[in-house]
C-alpha positions as CSV (number, residue, x, y, z in Angstrom):
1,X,61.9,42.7,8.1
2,X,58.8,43.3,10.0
3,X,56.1,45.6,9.3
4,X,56.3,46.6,13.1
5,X,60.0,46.8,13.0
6,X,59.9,48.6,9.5
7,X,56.9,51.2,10.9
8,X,59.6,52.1,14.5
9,X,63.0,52.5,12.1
10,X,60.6,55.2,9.7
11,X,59.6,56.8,12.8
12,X,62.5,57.1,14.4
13,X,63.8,59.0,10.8
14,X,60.6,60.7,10.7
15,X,61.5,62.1,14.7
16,X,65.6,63.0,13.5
17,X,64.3,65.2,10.4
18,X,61.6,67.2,12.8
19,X,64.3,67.4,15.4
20,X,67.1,68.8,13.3
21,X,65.0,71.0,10.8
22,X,63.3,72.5,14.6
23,X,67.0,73.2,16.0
24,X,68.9,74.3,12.4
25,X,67.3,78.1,12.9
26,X,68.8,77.9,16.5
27,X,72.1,76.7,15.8
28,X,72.8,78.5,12.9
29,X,71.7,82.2,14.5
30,X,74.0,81.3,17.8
31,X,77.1,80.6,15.0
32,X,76.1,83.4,13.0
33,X,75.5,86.2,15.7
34,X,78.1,89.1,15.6
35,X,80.4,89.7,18.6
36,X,79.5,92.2,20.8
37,X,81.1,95.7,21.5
38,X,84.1,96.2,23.8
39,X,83.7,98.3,27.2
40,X,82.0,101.0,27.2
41,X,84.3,102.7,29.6
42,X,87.6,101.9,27.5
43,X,88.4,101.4,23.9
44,X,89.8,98.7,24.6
45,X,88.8,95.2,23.8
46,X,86.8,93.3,27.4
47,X,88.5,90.6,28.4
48,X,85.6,88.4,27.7
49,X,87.2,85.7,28.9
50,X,87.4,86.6,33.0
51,X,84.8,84.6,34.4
52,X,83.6,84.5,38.0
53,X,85.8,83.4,40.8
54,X,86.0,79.7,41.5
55,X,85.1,78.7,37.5
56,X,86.8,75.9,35.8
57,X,90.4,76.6,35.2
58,X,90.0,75.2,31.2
59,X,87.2,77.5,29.7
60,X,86.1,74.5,27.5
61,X,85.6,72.3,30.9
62,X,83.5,75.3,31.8
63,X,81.4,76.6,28.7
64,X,80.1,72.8,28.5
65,X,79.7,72.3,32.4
66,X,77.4,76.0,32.4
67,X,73.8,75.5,31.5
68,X,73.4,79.8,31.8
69,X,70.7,79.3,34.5
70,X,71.5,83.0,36.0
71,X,71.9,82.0,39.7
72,X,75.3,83.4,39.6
73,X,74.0,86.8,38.7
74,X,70.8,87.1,41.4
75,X,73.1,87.0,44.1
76,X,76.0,88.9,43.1
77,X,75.9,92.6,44.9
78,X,77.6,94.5,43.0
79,X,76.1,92.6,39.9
80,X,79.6,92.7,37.7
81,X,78.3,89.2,36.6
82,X,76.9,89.6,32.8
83,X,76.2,87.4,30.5
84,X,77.3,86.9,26.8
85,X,74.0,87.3,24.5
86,X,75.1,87.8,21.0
87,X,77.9,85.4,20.6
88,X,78.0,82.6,18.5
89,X,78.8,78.6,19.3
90,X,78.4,77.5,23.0
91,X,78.9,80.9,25.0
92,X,75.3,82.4,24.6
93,X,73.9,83.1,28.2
94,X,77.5,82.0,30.0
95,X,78.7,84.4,32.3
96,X,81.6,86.7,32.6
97,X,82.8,89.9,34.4
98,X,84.2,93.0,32.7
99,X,86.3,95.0,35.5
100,X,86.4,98.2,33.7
101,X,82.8,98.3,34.4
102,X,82.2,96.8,37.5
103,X,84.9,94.3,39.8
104,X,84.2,91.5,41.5
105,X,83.9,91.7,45.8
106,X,85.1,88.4,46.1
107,X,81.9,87.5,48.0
108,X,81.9,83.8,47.0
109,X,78.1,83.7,46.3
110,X,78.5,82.6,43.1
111,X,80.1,79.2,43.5
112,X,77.4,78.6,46.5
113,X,74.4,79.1,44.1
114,X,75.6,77.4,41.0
115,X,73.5,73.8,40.5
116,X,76.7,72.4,38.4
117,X,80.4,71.9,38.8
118,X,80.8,75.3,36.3
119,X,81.6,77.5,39.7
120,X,83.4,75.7,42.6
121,X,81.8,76.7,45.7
122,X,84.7,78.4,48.0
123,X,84.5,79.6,51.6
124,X,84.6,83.3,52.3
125,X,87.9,83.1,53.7
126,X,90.9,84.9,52.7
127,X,93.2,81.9,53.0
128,X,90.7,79.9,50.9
129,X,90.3,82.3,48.0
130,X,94.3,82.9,48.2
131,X,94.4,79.5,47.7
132,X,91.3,78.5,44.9
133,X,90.4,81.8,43.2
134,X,92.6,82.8,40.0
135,X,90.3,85.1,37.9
136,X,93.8,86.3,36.4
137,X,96.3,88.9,37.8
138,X,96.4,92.9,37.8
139,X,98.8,94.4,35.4
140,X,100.4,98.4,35.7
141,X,101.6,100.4,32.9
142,X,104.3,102.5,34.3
143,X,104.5,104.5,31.9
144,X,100.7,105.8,32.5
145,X,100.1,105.6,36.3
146,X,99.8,108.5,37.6
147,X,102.6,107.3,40.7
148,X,105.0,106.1,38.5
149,X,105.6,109.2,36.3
150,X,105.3,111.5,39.2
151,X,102.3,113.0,38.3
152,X,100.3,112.8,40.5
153,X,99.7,110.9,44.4
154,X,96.7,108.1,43.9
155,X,96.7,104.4,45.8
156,X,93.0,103.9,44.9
157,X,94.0,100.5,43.4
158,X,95.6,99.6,46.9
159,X,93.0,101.4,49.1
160,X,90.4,99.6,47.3
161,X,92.0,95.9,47.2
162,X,89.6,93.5,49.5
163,X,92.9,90.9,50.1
164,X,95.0,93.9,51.3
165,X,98.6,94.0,51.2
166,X,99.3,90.4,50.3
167,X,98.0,91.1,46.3
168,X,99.2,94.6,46.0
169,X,100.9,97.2,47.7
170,X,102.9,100.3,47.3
171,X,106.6,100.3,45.9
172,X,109.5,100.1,48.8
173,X,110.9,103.4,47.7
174,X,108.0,105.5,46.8
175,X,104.8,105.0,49.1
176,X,102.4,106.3,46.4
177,X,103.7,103.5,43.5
178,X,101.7,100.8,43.5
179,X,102.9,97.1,42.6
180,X,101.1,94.3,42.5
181,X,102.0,90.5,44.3
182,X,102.0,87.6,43.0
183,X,98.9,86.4,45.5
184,X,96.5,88.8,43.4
185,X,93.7,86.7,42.2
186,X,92.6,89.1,39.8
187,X,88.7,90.6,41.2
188,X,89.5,93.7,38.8
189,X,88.2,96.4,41.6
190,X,91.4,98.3,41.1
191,X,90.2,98.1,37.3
192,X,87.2,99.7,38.6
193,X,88.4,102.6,41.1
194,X,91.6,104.0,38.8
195,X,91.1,107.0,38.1
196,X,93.1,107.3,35.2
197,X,91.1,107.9,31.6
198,X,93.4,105.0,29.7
199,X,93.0,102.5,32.6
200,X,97.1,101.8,33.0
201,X,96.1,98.5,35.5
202,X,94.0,95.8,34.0
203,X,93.1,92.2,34.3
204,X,95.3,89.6,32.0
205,X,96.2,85.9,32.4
206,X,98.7,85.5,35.3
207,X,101.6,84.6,32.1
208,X,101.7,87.7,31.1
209,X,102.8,89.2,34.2
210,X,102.2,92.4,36.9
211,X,103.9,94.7,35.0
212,X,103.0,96.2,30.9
213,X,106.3,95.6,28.7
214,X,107.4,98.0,26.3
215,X,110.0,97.3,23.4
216,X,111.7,100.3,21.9
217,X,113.7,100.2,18.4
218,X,117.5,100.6,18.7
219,X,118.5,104.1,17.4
220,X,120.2,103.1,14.4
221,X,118.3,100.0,12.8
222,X,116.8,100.7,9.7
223,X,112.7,101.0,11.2
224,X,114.0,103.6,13.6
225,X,115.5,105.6,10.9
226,X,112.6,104.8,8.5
227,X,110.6,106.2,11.9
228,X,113.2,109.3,11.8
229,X,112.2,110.6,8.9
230,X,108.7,110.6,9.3
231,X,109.1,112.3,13.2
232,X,112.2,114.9,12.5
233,X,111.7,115.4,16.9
234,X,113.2,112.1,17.0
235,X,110.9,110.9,19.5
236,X,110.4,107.0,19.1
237,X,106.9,105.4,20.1
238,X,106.9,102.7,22.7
């Protein structure tokens, strides 16, 4: 072997080492970082997951096709477009939209900013984002909505939906109980306007449907009377 050809192979293993001793420190603080809190308007867990409208449908397709440049975020007017800091692997500076704090207007300025094939530009057209945006699908808990246990007169989630009647309306027999279509593309603003403390609509993937199921324990079956004896008022949890 050549002294020449000897000197470029040791520099090339020489220019490997400095590379992956620079990047170790990096990799190993994105893998280690903890998660970061839920909402701060609910208890419950974000939906991390909901990411602007018009993103890759596979999240993998879209966590390697982001480069976290921040377009998406400069031009979004309501700014619901945050980004992931803390967590670990390849979601660092990727963004995402948490609809308890702020929905998304459907403006479409996202897709028309982003440099890479992350966000799809869409026109701002209903028929187009009927037929290109699913962010996910909005989700009532009858048995918390204000409407559907006769407590009370609301239709913020339907006042406040920016594809009107086609995603959600109000229930045939009562005017005031609102259901939700299966055009709903998930923006989360009637996430953001109920006024209910526990949130009973929310964002989830379109499987798991419009409306919260409940499972209650046969009267009878041994957890129900195990459940008996510790609530004598034999009231049974949902």
């Amino acid at each position: 072997m050549s002294t020449q050809r000897r000197n470029f192979i040791q520099w090339l293993v020489y220019g490997a080492g400095v590379f992956a001793a620079a990047s170790a420190p990096y990799g190993i603080a994105r893998m280690l970082a903890p998660k970061p809190p839920g909402s701060r308007v609910t208890k419950r867990p974000a939906r991390r997951s909901m990411r602007p409208p018009g993103a890759l449908a596979k999240d993998v397709d879209f966590l390697e096709a982001c480069i976290g440049c921040g377009l998406c975020a400069e031009v979004c007017p309501p700014r619901c477009i945050l980004f992931h800091r803390r967590e670990g692997a390849g979601e660092v500076n990727t963004p995402y939209i948490v609809p308890e704090e702020k929905g998304c207007v459907l403006c479409m300025k996202c897709g028309e900013v982003c440099p890479t094939p992350a966000l799809k530009a869409i026109p701002h057209e209903k028929a187009a984002i009927f037929d290109q945006v699913d962010m996910g699908v909005a989700q009532i808990d009858r048995l918390t909505c204000y409407p559907w246990v006769d407590t009370g007169v609301c239709g913020a989630c339907v006042l406040s939906c920016p594809l009107g009647t086609r995603a959600i309306g109000f229930d045939f027999a009562n005017l005031y109980r609102p259901v939700v279509k299966s055009d709903c593309v998930g923006c989360g603003l009637c996430v953001e306007v109920c006024p209910h403390p526990s949130l009973p609509i929310r964002i989830v993937a379109r499987s798991e449907g419009t409306v919260t199921g409940h499972t209650v324990e046969k009267v009878g079956s041994p957890k129900s009377l195990d459940q008996a004896k510790e609530n004598p008022k034999g009231v049974l949890p949902f």
